[in-house]
Structure formats: structure tokens, C-alpha cells
N, C-alpha and C positions, 0 to 999 in steps of 0.2 A: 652736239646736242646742247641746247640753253642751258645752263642751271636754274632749280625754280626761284633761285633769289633774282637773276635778271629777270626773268618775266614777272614778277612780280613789282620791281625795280621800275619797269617800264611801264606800269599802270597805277604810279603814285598819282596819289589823288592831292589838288593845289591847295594849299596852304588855304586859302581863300573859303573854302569848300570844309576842310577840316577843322578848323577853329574858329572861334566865335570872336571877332576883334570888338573893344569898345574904346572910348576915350575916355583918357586917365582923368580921375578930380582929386584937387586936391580938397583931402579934410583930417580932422582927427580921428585918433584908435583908439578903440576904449579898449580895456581887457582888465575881464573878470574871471577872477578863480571862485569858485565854490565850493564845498565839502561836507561833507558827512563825518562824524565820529565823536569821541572824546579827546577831552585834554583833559591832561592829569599833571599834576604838578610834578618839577625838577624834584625840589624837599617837599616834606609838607611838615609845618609844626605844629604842636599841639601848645593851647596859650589858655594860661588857668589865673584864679584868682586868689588871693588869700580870703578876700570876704565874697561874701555873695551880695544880690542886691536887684535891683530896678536901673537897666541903662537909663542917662536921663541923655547922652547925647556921645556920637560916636566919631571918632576924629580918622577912624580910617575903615576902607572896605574890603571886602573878601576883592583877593589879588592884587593890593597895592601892592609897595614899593614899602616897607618899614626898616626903621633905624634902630637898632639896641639905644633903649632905654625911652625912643617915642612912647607919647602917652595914646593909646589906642583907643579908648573910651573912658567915658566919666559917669562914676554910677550917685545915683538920685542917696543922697543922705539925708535925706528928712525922716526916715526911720530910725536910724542911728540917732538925731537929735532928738526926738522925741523919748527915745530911752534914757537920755541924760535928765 
């Protein structure tokens, strides 16, 4: 008696008939990730002032790169001069 792997065996269907051939192109791949969520920072620090004031101009932005002792913002002193 056959086993059903030969009969089965003997009714392979041609390569031809089973997949779909094309011809290759060459081009480029793009590939894009995308995502959803938050980022939260490594540290986070808290950066204060000894006076308060009016920013008049700001040398760096939330998520730069800073250096102990960078000057981060410059506050408007024309209040201050005006009290003198």
C-alpha cells in the first residue's frame, strides 16, 4: 500500500504553476521606522536664577547639549538700569 506522502509526492504541482516569477530591478530601499510614545529624559535638571527678569535672548534650547558654566540666556536689563 502507497503511503499518502507518495501519492501526494506524485501530484506535485510545477514550480511554474506555483509561484509567480518576475525580473529583478535594480533600485534603492528606503526604510522607515515610525513610533508612538514618550521620551523622557536620562537626568533631568532643574536650572534657576538668582535674579528674575525679561529673557532678552537665549543661547541655548530645551534638549541641547550644555557645558558647566555655558551661558544659557541673557536677561533684558533695562529695569535694573533704570532703578540706578
Amino acid at each position: 500500500m502507497p503511503s499518502p506522502w507518495s501519492e501526494w509526492k506524485g501530484r506535485s504541482i510545477p514550480p511554474e504553476q506555483r509561484y509567480t516569477f518576475v525580473t529583478v530591478n535594480k533600485g534603492t530601499v528606503k526604510q522607515t521606522v515610525s513610533a508612538n510614545g514618550t521620551l523622557n529624559p536620562v537626568t533631568l535638571v532643574s536650572v534657576g536664577t538668582q535674579v528674575s527678569g525679561t529673557v532678552k535672548r537665549y543661547a541655548a534650547d530645551f534638549n541641547d547639549k550644555v557645558r558647566e558654566g555655558q551661558v544659557l540666556l541673557e536677561l533684558d536689563d533695562a529695569t535694573y538700569r533704570a532703578q540706578c
